[in-house]
C-alpha positions as a LaTeX table, in Angstrom:
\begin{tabular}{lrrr}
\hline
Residue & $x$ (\AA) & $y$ (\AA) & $z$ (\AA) \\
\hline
Unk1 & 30.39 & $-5.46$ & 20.29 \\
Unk2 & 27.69 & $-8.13$ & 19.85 \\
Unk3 & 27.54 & $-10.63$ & 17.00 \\
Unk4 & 24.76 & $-8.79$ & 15.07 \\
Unk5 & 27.56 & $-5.64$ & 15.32 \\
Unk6 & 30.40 & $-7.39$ & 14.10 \\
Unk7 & 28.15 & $-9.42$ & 10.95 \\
Unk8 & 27.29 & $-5.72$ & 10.11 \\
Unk9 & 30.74 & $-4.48$ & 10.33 \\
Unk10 & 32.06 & $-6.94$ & 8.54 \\
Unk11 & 29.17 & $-6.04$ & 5.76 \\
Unk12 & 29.86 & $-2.56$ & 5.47 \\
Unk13 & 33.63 & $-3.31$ & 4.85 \\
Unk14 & 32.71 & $-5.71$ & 1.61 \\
Unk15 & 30.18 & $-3.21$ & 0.17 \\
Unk16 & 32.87 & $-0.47$ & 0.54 \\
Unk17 & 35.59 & $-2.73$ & $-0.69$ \\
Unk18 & 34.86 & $-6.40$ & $-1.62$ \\
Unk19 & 37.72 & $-8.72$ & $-0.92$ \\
Unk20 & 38.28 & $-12.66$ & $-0.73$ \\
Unk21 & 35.51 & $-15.31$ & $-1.41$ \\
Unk22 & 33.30 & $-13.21$ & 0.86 \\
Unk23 & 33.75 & $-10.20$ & $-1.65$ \\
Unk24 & 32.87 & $-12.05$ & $-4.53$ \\
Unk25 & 29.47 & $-12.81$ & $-3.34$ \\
Unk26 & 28.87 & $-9.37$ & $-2.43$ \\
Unk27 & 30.37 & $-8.58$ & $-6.17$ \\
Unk28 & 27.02 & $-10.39$ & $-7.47$ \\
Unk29 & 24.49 & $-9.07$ & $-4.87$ \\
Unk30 & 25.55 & $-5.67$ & $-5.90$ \\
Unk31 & 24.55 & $-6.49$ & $-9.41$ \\
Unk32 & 21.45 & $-7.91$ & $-8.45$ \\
Unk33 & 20.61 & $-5.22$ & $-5.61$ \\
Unk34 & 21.99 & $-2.20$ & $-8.42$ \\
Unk35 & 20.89 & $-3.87$ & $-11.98$ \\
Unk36 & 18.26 & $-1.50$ & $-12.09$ \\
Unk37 & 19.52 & 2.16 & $-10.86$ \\
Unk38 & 22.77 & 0.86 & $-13.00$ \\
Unk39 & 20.89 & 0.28 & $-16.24$ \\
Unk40 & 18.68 & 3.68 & $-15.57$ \\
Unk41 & 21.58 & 5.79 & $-14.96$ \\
Unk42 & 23.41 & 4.57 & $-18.02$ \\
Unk43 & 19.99 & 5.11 & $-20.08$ \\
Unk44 & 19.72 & 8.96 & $-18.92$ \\
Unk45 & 23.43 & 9.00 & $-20.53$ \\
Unk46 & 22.30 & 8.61 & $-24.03$ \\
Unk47 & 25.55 & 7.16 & $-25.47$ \\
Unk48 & 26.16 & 7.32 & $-28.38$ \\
Unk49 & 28.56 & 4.57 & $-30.98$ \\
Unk50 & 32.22 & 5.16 & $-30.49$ \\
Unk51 & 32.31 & 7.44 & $-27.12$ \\
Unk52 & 34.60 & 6.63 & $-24.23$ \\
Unk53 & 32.28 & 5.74 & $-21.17$ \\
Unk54 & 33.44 & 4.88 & $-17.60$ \\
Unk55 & 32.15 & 3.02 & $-14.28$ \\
Unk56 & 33.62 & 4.86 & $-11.26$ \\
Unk57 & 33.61 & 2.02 & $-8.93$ \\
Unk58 & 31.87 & $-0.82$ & $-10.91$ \\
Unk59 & 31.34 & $-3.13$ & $-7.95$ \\
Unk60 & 29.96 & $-6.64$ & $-9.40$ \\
Unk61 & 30.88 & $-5.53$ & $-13.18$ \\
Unk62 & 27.01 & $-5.19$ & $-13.94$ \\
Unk63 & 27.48 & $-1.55$ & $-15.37$ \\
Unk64 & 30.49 & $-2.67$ & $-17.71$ \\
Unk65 & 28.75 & $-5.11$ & $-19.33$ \\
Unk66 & 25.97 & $-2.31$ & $-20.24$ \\
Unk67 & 28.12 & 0.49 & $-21.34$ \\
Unk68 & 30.03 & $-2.07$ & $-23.55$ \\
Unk69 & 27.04 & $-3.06$ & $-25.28$ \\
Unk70 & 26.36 & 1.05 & $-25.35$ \\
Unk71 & 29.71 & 2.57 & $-27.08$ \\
Unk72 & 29.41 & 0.42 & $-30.23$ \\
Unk73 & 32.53 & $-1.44$ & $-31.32$ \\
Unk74 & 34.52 & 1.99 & $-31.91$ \\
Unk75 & 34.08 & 2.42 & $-28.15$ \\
Unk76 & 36.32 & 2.59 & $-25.02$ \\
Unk77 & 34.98 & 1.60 & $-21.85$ \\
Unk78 & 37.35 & 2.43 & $-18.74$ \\
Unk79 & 36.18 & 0.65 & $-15.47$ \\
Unk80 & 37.77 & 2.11 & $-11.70$ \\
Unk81 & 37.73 & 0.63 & $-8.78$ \\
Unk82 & 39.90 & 0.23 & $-5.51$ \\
Unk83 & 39.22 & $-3.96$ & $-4.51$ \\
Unk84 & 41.74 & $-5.69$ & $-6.94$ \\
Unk85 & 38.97 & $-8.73$ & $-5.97$ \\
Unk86 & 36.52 & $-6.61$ & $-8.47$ \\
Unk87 & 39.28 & $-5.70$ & $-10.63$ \\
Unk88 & 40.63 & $-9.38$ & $-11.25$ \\
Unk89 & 36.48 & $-10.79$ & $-12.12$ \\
Unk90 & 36.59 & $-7.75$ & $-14.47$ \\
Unk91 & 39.52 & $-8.00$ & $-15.89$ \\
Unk92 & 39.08 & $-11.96$ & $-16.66$ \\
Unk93 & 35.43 & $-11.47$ & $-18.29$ \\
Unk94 & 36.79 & $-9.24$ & $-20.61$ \\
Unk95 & 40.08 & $-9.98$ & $-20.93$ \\
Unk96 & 39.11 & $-10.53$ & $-24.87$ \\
Unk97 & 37.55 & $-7.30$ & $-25.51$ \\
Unk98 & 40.26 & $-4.56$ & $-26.31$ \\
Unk99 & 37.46 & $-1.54$ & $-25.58$ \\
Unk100 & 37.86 & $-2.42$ & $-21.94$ \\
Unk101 & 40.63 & $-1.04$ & $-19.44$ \\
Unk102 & 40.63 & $-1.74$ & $-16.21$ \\
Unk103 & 42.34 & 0.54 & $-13.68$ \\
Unk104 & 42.98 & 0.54 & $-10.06$ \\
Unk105 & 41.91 & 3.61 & $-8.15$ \\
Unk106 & 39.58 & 5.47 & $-6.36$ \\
Unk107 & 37.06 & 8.11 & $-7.41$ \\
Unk108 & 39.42 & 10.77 & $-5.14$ \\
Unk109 & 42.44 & 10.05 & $-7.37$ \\
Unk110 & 41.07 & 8.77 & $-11.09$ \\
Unk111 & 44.00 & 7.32 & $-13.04$ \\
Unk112 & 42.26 & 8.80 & $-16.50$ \\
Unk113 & 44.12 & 11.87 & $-18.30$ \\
Unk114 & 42.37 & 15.43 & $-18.25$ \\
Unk115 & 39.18 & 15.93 & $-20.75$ \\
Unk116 & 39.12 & 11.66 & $-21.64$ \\
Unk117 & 35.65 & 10.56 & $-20.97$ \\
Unk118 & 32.29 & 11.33 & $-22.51$ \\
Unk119 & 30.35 & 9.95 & $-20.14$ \\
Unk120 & 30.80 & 8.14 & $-16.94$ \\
Unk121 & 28.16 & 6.82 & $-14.03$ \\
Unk122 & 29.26 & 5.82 & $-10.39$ \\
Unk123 & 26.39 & 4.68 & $-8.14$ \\
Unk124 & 26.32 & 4.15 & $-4.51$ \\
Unk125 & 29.78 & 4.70 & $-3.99$ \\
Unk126 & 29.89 & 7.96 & $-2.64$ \\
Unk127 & 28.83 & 6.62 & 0.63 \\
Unk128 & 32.55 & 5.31 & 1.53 \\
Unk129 & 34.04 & 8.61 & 0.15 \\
Unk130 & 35.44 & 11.45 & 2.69 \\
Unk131 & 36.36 & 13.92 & 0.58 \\
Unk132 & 33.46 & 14.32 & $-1.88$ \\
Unk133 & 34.73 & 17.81 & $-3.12$ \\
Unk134 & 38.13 & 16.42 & $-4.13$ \\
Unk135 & 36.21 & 13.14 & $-5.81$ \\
Unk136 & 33.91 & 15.41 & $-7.68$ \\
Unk137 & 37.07 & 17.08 & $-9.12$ \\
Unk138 & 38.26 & 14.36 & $-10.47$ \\
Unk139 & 35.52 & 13.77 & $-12.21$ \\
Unk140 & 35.06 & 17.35 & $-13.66$ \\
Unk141 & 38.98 & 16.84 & $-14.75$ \\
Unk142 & 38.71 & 13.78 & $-16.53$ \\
Unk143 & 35.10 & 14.51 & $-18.05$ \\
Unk144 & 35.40 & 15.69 & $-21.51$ \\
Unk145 & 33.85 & 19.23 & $-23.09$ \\
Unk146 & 30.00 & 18.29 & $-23.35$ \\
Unk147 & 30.45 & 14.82 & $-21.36$ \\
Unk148 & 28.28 & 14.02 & $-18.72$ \\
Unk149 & 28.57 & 12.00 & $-15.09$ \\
Unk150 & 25.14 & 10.00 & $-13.69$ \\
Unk151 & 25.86 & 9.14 & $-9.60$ \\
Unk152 & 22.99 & 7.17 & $-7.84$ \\
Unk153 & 22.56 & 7.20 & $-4.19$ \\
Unk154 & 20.25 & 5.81 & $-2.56$ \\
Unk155 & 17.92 & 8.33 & $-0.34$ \\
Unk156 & 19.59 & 9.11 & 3.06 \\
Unk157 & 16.73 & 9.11 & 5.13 \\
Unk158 & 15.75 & 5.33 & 4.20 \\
Unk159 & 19.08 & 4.26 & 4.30 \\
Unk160 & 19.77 & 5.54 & 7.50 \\
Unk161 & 16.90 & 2.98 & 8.87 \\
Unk162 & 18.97 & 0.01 & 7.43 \\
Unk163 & 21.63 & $-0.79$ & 10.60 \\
Unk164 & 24.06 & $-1.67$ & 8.32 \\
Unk165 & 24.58 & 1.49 & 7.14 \\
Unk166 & 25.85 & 2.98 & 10.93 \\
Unk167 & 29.11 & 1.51 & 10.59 \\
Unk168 & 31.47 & 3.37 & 8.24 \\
Unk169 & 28.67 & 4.98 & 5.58 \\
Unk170 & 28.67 & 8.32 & 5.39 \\
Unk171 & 24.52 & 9.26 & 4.14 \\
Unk172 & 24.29 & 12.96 & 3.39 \\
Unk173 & 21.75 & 15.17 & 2.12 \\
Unk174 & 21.22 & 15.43 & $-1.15$ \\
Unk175 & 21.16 & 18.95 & $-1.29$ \\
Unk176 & 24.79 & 18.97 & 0.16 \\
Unk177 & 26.31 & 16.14 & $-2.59$ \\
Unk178 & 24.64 & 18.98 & $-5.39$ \\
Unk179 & 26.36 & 21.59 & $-3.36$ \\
Unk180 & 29.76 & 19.70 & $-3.48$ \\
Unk181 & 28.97 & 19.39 & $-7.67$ \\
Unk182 & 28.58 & 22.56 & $-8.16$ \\
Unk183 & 31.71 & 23.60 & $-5.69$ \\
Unk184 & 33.77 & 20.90 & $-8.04$ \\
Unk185 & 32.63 & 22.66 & $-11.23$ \\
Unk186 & 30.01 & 20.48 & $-12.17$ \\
Unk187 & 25.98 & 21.51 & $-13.23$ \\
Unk188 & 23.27 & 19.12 & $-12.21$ \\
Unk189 & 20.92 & 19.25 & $-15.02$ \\
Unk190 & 17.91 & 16.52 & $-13.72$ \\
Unk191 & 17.71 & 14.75 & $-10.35$ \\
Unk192 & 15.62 & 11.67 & $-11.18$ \\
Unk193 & 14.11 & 9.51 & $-8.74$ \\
Unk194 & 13.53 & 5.96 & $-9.34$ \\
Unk195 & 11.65 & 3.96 & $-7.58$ \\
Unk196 & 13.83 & 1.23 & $-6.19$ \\
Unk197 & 13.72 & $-1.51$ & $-3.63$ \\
Unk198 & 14.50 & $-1.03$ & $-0.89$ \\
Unk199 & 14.63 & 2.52 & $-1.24$ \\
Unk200 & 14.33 & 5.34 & $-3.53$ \\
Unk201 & 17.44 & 6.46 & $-5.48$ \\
Unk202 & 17.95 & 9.82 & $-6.92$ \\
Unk203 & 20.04 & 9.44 & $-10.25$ \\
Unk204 & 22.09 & 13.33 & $-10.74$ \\
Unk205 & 22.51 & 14.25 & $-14.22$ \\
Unk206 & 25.81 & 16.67 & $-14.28$ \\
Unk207 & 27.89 & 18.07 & $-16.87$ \\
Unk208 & 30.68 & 20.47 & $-16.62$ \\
Unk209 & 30.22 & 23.62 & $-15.68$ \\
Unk210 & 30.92 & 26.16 & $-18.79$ \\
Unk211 & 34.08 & 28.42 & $-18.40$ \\
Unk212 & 33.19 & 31.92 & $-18.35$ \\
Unk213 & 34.64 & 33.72 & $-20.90$ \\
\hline
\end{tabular}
């Protein structure tokens, strides 16, 4: 494996799961490289004072910071994420505001109870997930009646030119991540695109799917 190979390697492991000094940085150039799909997602959530909103692997933090200014000061705000180097920035920004909980865990096994969260966002994280059906559970299970779930990814077919992403992401169609949300119990109401350097991102709006009666 050449140097180029093993700088990207070692890239693709911090963007899945930022660790260290070296994680930190990435932390911030998440915010910077996400601000934007984070902030749009969040709009097409239309929160409203007091809800209980969530960040399914928040990365950098940016999307706390948003949903907290979103849910009013009756509001919860649960962040998730698996690198305890995330968790520990997150945790020490807002270690003053009691409408924040942090919790460490993936989006395959979501330490929230059943029916808990209004509504929730996770953006390009799905990439580093295997089991998308089981992830998509989870977040039909925790979502409550009428909540709703934003996740960003970035368009395959540009990411797939960025050599980065050939070690470890997984890029699928985005007809088969809408497949896996309906197969989970979920409804995509809107695929939005936004137009966002590098790429394009498609934002899926989702709420439970109704129970027939």
């Amino acid at each position: 494996m050449g140097l180029r190979d093993v700088l990207q390697t070692g890239l693709a492991k911090q963007l899945g799961h930022p660790s260290g000094l070296r994680g930190r940085w990435v932390g911030s150039m998440l915010n910077n490289r996400n601000g934007r799909a984070v902030s749009a997602a969040i709009d097409l959530l239309d929160i409203q004072d007091g809800e209980t909103a969530a960040d399914f692997g928040f990365g950098g933090g940016f999307g706390l910071v948003v949903l907290l200014g979103k849910v009013g000061e009756r509001g919860t705000v649960h962040g998730v994420d698996i690198s305890e180097t995330m968790l520990a920035k997150a945790t020490k920004l807002h270690r003053s505001d009691s409408r924040f909980h942090a919790h460490a865990g993936s989006v395959t096994e979501l330490p929230l109870p059943d029916n808990s969260v209004d509504a929730a966002i996770t953006v390009n994280t799905i990439y580093f997930v295997e089991d998308l059906g089981r992830a998509f559970a989870e977040i039909a299970r925790v979502l409550a009646p009428g909540g709703r779930v934003v996740i960003g990814i970035g368009d395959p077919d540009a990411m797939s030119e960025n050599p980065v992403t050939q070690h470890g992401f997984r890029l699928r169609p985005v007809a088969d991540v809408v497949s896996a949300l309906t197969t989970a119990g979920l409804t995509l109401e809107e695929d939005k695109l936004l137009d966002s350097s590098p790429h394009t991102v498609h934002l899926l709006v989702a709420r439970p799917t109704p129970e027939t009666p």
